[in-house]
C-alpha positions in Angstrom: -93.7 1.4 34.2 -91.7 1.4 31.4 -88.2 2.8 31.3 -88.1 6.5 29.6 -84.6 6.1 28.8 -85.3 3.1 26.4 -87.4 5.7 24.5 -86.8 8.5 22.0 -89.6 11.5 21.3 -89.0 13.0 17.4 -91.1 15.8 16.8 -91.6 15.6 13.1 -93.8 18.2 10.8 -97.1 16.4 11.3 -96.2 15.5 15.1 -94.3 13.8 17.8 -93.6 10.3 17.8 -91.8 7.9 20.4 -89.1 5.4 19.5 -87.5 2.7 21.2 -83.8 2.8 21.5 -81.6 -0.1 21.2 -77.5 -1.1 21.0 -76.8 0.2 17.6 -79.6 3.5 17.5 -83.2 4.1 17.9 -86.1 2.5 15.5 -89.5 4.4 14.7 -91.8 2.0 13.1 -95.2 2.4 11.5 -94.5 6.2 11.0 -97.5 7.5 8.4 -96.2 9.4 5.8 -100.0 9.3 4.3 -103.3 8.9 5.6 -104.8 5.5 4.8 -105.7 4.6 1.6 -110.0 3.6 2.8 -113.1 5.7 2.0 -112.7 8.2 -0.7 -108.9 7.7 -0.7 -108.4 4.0 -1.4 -107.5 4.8 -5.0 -106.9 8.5 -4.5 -103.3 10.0 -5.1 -101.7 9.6 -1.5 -102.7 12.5 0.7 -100.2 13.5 3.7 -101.2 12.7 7.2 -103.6 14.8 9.2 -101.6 16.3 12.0 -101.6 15.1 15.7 -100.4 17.0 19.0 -99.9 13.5 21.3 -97.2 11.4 20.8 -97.4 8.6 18.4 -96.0 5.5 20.1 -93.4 3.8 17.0 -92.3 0.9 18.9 -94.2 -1.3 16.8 -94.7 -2.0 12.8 -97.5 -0.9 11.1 -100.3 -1.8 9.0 -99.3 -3.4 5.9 -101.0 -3.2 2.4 -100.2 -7.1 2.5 -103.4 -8.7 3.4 -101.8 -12.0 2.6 -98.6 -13.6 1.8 -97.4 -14.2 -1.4 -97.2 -17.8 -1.2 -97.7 -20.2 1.9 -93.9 -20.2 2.2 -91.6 -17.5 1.0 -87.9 -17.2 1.0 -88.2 -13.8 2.9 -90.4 -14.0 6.4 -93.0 -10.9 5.3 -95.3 -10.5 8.2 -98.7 -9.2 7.7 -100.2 -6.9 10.1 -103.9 -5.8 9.8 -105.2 -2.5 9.9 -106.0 0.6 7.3 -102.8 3.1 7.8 -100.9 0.9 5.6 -99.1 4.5 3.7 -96.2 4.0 6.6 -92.7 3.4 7.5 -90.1 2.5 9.7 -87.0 5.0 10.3 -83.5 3.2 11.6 -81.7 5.7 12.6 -77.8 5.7 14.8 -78.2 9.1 15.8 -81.8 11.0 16.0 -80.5 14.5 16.2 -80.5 17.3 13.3 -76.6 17.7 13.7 -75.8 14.0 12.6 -76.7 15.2 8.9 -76.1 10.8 8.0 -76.9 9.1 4.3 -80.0 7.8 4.2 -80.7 4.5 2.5 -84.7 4.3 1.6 -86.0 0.5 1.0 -89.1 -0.7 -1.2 -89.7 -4.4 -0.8 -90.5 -6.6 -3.3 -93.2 -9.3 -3.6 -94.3 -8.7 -7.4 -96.1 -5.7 -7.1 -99.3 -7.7 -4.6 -97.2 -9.1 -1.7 -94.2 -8.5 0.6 -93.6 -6.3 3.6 -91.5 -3.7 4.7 -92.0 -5.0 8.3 -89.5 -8.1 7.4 -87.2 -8.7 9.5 -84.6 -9.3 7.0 -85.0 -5.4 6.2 -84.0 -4.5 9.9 -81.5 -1.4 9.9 -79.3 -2.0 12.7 -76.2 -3.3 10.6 -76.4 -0.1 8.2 -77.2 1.8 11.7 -74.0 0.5 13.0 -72.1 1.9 9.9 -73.9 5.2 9.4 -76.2 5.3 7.5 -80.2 5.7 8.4 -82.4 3.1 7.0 -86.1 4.0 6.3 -88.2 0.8 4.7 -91.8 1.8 3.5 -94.8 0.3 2.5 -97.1 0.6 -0.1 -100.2 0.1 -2.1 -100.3 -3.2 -3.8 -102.1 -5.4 -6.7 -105.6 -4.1 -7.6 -105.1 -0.7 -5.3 -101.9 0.0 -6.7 -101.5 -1.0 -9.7 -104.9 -1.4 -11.8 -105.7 1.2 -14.6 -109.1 2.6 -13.3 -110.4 5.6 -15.4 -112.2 7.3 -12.0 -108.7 6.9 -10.3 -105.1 8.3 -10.9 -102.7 5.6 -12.3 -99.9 4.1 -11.4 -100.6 5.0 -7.5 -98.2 2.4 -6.0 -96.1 5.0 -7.8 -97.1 8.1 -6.5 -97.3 6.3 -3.0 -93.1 6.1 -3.2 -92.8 9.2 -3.8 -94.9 10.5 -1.4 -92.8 8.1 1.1 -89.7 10.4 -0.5 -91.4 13.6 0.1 -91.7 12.4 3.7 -87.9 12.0 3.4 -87.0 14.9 1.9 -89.1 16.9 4.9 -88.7 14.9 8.0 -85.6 12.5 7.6 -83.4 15.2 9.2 -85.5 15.3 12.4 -84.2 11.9 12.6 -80.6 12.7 12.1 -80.7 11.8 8.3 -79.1 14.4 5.5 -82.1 15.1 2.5 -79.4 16.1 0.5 -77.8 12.2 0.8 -80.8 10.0 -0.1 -80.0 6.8 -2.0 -83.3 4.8 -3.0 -82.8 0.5 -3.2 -85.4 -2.5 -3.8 -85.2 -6.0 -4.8 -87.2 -8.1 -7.0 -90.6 -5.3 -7.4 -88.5 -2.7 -5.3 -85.9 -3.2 -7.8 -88.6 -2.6 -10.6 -89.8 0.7 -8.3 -85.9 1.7 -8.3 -86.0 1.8 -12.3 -89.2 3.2 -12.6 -88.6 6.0 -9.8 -85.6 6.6 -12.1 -87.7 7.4 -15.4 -90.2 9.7 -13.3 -89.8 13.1 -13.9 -91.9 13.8 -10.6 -89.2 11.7 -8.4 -86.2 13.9 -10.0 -84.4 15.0 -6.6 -85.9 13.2 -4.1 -82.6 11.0 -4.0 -79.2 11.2 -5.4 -78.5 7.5 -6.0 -80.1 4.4 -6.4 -79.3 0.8 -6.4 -81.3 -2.0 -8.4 -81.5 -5.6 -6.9 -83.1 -7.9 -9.0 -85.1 -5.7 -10.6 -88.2 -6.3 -12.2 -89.9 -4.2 -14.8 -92.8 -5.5 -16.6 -92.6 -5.9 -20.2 -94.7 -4.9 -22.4 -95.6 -1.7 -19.7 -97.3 0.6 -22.2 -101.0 2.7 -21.3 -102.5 0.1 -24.2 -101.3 -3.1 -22.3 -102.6 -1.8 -18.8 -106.3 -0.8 -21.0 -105.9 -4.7 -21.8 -105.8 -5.7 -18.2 -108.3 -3.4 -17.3 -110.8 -5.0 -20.0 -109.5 -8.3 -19.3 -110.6 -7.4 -15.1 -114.5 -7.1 -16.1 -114.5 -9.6 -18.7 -113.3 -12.3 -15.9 -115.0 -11.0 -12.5 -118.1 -9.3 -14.0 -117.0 -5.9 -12.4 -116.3 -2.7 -13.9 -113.2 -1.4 -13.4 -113.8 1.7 -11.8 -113.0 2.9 -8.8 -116.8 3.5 -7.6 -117.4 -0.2 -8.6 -114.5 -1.4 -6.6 -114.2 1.0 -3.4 -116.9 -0.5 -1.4 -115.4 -4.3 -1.9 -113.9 -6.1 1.0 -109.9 -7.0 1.4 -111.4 -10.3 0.9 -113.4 -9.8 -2.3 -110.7 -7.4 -3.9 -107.8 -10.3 -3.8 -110.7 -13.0 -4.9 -111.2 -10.8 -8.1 -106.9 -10.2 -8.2 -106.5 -14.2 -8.5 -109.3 -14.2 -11.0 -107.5 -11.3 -12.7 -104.2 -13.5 -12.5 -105.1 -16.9 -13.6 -103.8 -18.2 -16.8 -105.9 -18.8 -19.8 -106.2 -17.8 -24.0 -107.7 -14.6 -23.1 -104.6 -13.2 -21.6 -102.9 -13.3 -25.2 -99.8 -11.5 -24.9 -100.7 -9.7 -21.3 -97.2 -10.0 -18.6 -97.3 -12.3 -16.0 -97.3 -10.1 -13.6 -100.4 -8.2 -15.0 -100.3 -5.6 -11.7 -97.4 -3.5 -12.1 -96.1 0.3 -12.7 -96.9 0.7 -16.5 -96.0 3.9 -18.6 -99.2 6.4 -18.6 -97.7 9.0 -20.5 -98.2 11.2 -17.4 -96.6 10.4 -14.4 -94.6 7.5 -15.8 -94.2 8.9 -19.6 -92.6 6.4 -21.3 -91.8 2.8 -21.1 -88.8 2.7 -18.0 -86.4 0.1 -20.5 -86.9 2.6 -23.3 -86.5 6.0 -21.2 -83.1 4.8 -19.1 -81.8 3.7 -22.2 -82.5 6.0 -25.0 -83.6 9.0 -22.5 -82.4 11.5 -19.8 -83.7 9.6 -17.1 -81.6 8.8 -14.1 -78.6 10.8 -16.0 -76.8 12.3 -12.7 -77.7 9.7 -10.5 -74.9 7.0 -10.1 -76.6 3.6 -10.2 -75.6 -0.2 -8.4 -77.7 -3.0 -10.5 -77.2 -6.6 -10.8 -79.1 -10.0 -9.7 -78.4 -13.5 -8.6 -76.8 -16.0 -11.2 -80.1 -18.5 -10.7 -82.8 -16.0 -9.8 -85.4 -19.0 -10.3 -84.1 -22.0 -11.0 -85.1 -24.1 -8.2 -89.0 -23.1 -9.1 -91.0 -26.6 -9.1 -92.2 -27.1 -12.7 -94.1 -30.5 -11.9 -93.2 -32.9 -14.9 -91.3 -30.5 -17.3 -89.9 -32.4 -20.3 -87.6 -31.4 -23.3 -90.2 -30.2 -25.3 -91.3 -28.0 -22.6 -88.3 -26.5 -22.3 -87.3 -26.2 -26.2 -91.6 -24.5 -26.1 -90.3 -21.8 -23.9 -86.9 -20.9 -25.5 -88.2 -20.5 -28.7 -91.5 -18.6 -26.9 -89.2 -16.0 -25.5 -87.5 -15.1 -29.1 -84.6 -17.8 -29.4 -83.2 -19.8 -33.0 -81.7 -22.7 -33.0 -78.4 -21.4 -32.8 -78.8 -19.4 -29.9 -81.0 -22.4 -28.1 -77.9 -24.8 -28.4 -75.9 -21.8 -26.9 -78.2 -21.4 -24.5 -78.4 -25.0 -23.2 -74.1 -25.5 -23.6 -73.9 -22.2 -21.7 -75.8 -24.3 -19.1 -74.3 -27.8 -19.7 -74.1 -28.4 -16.0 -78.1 -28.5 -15.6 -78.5 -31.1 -18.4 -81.1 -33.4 -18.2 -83.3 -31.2 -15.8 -85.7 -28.9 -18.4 -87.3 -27.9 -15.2 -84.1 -26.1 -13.9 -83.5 -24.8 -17.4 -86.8 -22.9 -17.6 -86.0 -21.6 -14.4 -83.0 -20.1 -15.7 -84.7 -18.9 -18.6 -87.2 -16.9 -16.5 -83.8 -15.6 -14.9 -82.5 -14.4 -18.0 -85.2 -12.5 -19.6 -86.4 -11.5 -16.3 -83.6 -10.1 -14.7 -79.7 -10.5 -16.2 -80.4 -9.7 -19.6 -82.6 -6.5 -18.8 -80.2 -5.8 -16.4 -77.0 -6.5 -18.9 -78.8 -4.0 -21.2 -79.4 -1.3 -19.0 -75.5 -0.9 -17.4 -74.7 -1.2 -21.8 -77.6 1.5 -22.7 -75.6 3.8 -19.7 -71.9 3.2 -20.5 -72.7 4.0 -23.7 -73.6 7.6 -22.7 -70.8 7.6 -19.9 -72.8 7.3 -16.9 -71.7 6.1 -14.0 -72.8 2.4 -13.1 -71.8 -0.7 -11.0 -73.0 -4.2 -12.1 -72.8 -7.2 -10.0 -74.0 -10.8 -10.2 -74.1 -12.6 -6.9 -73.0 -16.7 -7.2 -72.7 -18.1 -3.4 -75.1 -20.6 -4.2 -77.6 -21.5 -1.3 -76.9 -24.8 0.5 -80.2 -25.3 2.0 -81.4 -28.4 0.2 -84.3 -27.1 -1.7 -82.8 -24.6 -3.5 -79.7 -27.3 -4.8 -76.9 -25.3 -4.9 -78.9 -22.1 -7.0 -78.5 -18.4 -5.9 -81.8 -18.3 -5.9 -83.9 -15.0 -5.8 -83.4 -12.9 -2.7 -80.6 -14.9 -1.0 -78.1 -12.0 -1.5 -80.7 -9.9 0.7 -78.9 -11.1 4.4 -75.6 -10.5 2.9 -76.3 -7.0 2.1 -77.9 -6.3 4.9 -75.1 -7.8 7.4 -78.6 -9.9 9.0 -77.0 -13.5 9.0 -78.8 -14.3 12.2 -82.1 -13.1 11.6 -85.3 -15.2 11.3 -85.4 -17.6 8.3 -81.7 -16.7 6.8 -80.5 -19.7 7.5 -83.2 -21.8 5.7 -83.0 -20.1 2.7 -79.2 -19.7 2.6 -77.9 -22.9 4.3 -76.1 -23.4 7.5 -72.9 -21.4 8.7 -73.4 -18.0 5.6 -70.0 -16.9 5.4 -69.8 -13.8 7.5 -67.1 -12.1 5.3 -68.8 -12.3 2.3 -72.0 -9.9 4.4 -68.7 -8.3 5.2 -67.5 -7.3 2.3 -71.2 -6.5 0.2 -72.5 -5.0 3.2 -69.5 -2.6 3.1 -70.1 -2.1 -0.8 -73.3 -1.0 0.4 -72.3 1.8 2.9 -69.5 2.9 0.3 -72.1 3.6 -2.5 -74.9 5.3 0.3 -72.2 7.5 1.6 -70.0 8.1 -1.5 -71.7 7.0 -4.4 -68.8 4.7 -5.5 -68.6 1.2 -3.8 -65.4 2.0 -3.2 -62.1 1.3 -5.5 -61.7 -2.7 -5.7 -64.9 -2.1 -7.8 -64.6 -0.4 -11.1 -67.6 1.4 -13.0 -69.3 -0.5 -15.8 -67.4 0.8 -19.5 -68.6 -0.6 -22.8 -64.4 -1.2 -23.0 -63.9 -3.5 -20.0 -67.4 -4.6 -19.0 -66.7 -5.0 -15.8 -68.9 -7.2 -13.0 -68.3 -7.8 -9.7 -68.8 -11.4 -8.9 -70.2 -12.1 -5.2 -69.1 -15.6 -4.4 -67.5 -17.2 -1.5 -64.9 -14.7 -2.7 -65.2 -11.4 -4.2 -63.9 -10.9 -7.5 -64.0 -8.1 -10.5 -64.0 -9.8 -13.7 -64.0 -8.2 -17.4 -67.2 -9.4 -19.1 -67.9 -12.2 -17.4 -71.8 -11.6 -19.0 -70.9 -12.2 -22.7 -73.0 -15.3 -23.0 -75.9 -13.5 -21.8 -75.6 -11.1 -24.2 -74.8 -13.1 -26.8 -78.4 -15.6 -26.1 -80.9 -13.0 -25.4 -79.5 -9.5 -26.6 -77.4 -10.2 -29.8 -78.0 -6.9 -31.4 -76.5 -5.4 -28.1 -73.6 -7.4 -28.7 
């Protein structure tokens, strides 16, 4: 029999479900805050769940949208668990009672938009549960069922599947001991990108009060005419219309054949993103490009923001016999002169001689740091308030050579140094008061919406970054090169 005591019963507004407790609080995992996304609803608008009177047992994770991984190996262990209630999430909570009135923290993984999973264990709560602060980590609809502009279908619904996860927030979290009213919404890498773009939705305004940006990644160009492109480019390749009715009846299996189809390189793409899946602006529910409406809009105004990325996001990406002119093909591809390329590669001096780990760090720049760079200098300029970081503690696991490499700030934030996989993506022996002192820049910014004094806001006068290295350090426009290679109008 198993022990009732090691259990919690939370009777939320759809029904009762039954968490295990454990030293720092009780976890509820694979909570629906949707019905599953098969049948008429696998590219519907998320619908809430149908009620239920027995108790829902939420001692294990939940279905994810992941069908597979990413890649064979990725930096962050992302499980993938079969079934169709994928629309779920996991609630970490220190104290499941409506009195505890706690900030919440809510968590969207990354994984590019068709991969990851919030049933990582690197996105376990129990660190921010012993400080606080209630961690829920959802899942949502990815690639093809997500993301693809289908003219049967609502777009953008990995979108509207977030904010349906908030909704869930905003009515249930305080059965679990969270406050509604303290909500702060993070993601890293794609989750990052859904931070930004939950930010320029007008339908999200409320659902949280703060929000925090990790290596965020926004497609660009995100315009309604570039996901038509895709959408044209989907049949041309596969054969298929893309429609919902031609697509609903497809297996898991046939779905991500046609995705890598959709995804393979070739002259037809012309100038389609990468990363051809991904929250685009449909002059509806996202109305305008998110780089153009956080910078020249109203969007995310009153809502205090944390952004920033690591220093060599992907560097240590194999590029199989790059050469010089590989590397010069690329810079001048992604908008640089020749003044600016010999900035660019003295800027980097230290990686001469390797073009592969210089079109890594390319990639980084236009990707991550210089979108980020412009973002904190869009909001300075209009006096809101914003913290930027750049994390440095290089990884000294061998195959990443000394890069902070994407995600391996992601333990340190979380406090999770022991968990599965850290320590073959960070190296042996993580400092512990480096987790310290991010972790507690975390818990500052969920419960205050400051980090906390040692870490100023962002000003157009003083630029300041926090620097996350083996020490912690503040430094006054530490960025300028960045700005200088990729943004000089910004300047």
């Amino acid at each position: 029999m198993p022990d009732p005591s090691a259990h919690v019963t939370v009777h939320t507004p759809y029904g009762p479900v039954r968490g295990e407790r454990r030293p720092t609080g009780v976890r509820f995992l694979g909570v629906p805050y949707a019905q599953p996304p098969v049948g008429e609803l696998r590219f519907a608008a998320p619908v809430p769940p149908a009620p239920w009177a027995d108790v829902l047992d939420a001692t294990a994770y939940g279905p994810t949208a992941q069908r597979r991984p990413f890649a064979e190996v990725t930096t962050i262990p992302e499980p993938t668990i079969p079934g169709s209630c994928t629309l779920n999430l996991n609630v970490f909570t220190p104290d499941p009672a409506p009195a505890a009135r706690l900030p919440v923290l809510v968590w969207i993984h990354g994984g590019g938009y068709v991969a990851g999973s919030a049933a990582s264990p690197w996105y376990d709560g129990r660190a921010f549960n012993r400080d606080g602060v209630v961690l829920v980590s959802l899942g949502y609809r990815l690639g093809i069922e997500g993301f693809l502009h289908l003219p049967d279908a609502p777009d953008n619904r990995g979108v509207r599947d977030w904010i349906a996860a908030l909704e869930w927030v905003r009515d249930s979290i305080s059965r679990f001991g969270g406050d509604p009213g303290q909500v702060t919404v993070a993601g890293q890498s794609a989750g990052g990108g859904a931070v930004q773009t939950l930010l320029a939705t007008p339908a999200a305004r409320g659902l949280f009060r703060a929000a925090i940006s990790v290596s965020g990644a926004v497609m660009d160009p995100q315009d309604r005419e570039t996901a038509l492109a895709v959408s044209r480019l989907f049949t041309d390749r596969t054969g298929v219309p893309a429609t919902a009715a031609a697509l609903r009846g497809l297996s898991d299996a046939e779905l991500l054949a046609h995705q890598d189809t959709l995804g393979a390189p070739g002259a037809d793409r012309g100038a389609l993103p990468l990363l051809a899946l991904a929250p685009f602006a449909d002059g509806e529910l996202v109305p305008r490009p998110v780089p153009e409406a956080l910078a020249n809009g109203d969007a995310g105004a009153d809502v205090p923001l944390m952004a920033g990325f690591t220093a060599h996001e992907f560097n240590a990406l194999p590029t199989p016999g790059a050469t010089e002119a590989d590397l010069h093909g690329m810079l001048a591809a992604r908008g640089l002169d020749a003044q600016r390329t010999r900035l660019f590669l003295d800027t980097h001096a230290d990686r001469a001689g390797d073009p592969a780990a210089l079109m890594g760090q390319a990639v980084t720049d236009t990707t991550f740091r210089a979108p980020a760079l412009a973002l904190a200098e869009a909001r300075a300029r209009r006096g809101r308030p914003t913290w930027l970081y750049q994390f440095d503690r290089g990884s000294t696991a061998p195959e990443f050579r000394g890069s902070a490499f994407h995600c391996t700030d992601l333990p340190f934030a979380f406090d999770l140094l022991d968990a599965e996989g850290v320590t073959a993506a960070v190296g042996e022996d993580p400092p512990q008061h480096l987790a310290d002192a991010l972790h507690a820049a975390w818990v500052a910014f969920v419960r205050d919406q400051d980090p906390g004094p040692s870490w100023p806001r962002y000003s157009r006068a003083g630029r300041e970054t926090m620097l996350w290295g083996d020490t912690a350090r503040v430094e006054r426009d530490p960025l300028r090169r960045v700005r200088d290679i990729w943004a000089p109008a910004r300047t």
